[in-house]
C-alpha positions as CSV (number, residue, x, y, z in Angstrom):
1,X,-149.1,-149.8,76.5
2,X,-149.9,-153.2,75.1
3,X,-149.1,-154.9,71.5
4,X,-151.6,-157.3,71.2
5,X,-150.4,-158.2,67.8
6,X,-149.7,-161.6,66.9
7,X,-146.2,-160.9,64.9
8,X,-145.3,-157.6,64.8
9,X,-143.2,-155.4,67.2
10,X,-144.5,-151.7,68.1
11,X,-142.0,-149.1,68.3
12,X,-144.2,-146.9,71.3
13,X,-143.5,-143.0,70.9
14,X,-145.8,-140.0,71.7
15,X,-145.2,-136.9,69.9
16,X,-144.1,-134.1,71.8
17,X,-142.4,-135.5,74.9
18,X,-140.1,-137.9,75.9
19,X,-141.0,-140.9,78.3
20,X,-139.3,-140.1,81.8
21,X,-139.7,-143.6,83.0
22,X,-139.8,-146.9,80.9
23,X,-140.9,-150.1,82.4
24,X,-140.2,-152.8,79.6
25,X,-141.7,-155.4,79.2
26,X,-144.0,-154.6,82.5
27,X,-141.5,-155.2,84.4
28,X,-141.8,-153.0,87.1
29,X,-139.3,-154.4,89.8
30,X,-136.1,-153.7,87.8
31,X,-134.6,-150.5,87.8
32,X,-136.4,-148.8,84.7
33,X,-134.8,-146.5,81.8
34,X,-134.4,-143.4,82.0
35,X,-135.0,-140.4,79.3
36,X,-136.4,-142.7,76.4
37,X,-137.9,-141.2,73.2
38,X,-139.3,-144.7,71.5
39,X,-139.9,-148.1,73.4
40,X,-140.1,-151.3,71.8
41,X,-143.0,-153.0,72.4
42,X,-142.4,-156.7,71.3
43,X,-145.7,-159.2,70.1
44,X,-148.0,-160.1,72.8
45,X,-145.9,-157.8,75.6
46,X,-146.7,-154.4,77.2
47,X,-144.4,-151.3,78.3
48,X,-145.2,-149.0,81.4
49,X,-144.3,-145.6,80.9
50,X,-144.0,-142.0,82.7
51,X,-143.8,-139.2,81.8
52,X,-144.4,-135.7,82.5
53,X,-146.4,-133.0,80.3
54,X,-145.6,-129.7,81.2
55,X,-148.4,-128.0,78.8
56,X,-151.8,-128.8,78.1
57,X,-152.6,-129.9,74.5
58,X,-153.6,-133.0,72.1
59,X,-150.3,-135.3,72.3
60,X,-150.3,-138.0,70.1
61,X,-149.2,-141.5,70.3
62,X,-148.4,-143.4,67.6
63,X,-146.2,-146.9,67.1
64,X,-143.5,-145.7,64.4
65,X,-144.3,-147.7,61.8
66,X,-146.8,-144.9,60.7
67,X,-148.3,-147.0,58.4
68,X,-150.2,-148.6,61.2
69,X,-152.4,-145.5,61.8
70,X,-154.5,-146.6,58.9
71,X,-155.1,-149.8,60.7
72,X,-155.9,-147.6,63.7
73,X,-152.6,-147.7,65.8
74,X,-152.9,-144.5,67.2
75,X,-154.2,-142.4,70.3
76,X,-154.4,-139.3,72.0
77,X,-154.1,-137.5,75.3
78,X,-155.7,-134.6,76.0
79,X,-153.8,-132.6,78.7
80,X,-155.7,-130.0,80.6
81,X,-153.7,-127.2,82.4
82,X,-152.5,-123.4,82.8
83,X,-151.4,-122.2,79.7
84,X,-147.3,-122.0,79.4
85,X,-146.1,-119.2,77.6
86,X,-142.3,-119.3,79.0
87,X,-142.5,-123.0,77.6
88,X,-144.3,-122.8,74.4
89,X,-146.3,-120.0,72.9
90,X,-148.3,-119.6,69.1
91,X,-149.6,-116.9,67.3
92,X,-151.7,-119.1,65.4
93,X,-154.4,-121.3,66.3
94,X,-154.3,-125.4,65.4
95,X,-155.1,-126.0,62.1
96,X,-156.0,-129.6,61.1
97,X,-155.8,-130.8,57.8
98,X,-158.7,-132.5,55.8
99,X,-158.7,-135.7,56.3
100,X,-156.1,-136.3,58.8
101,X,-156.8,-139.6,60.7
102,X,-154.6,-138.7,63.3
103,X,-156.9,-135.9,64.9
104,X,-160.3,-137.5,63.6
């Protein structure tokens, strides 16, 4: 992930899961973080991130300063797979809600 932003910092997060690995700053020779919910991605820098999906679906990422979705700050990854019931299960189908830019 890479802030190409001339000023501002990007708090990196994608709904749904947590990052199992975090490279920051691209550094990938240090030993990286563990277990991390939100990176901070500073101005001109870049993160490296793992992390493990166990059930298919739309996961959204997103720098949390949601206001920056408007300004198209946002992403998805589709996850294809066996269904997981013994993980996560819904009676209901996805709904979407007019006008949502997040799943545009």
């Amino acid at each position: 992930f890479g802030n190409a932003a001339p000023n501002l910092i990007s708090s990196f997060h994608v709904i749904g899961t947590i990052f199992d690995k975090v490279y920051r700053e691209g550094d990938v020779i240090s030993p990286p973080a563990k277990c991390v919910q939100t990176t901070l991605v500073p101005s001109g820098g870049a993160a490296i991130v793992e992390m493990e999906m166990p059930i298919p679906g739309s996961f959204t990422l997103v720098d949390h300063s949601i206001n920056r979705i408007d300004k198209g700050a946002v992403g998805m990854i589709k996850v294809k797979g066996q269904p997981r019931p013994d993980l996560y299960d819904s009676k209901e189908p996805p709904v979407y809600c007019p006008g949502c830019k997040v799943h545009q």
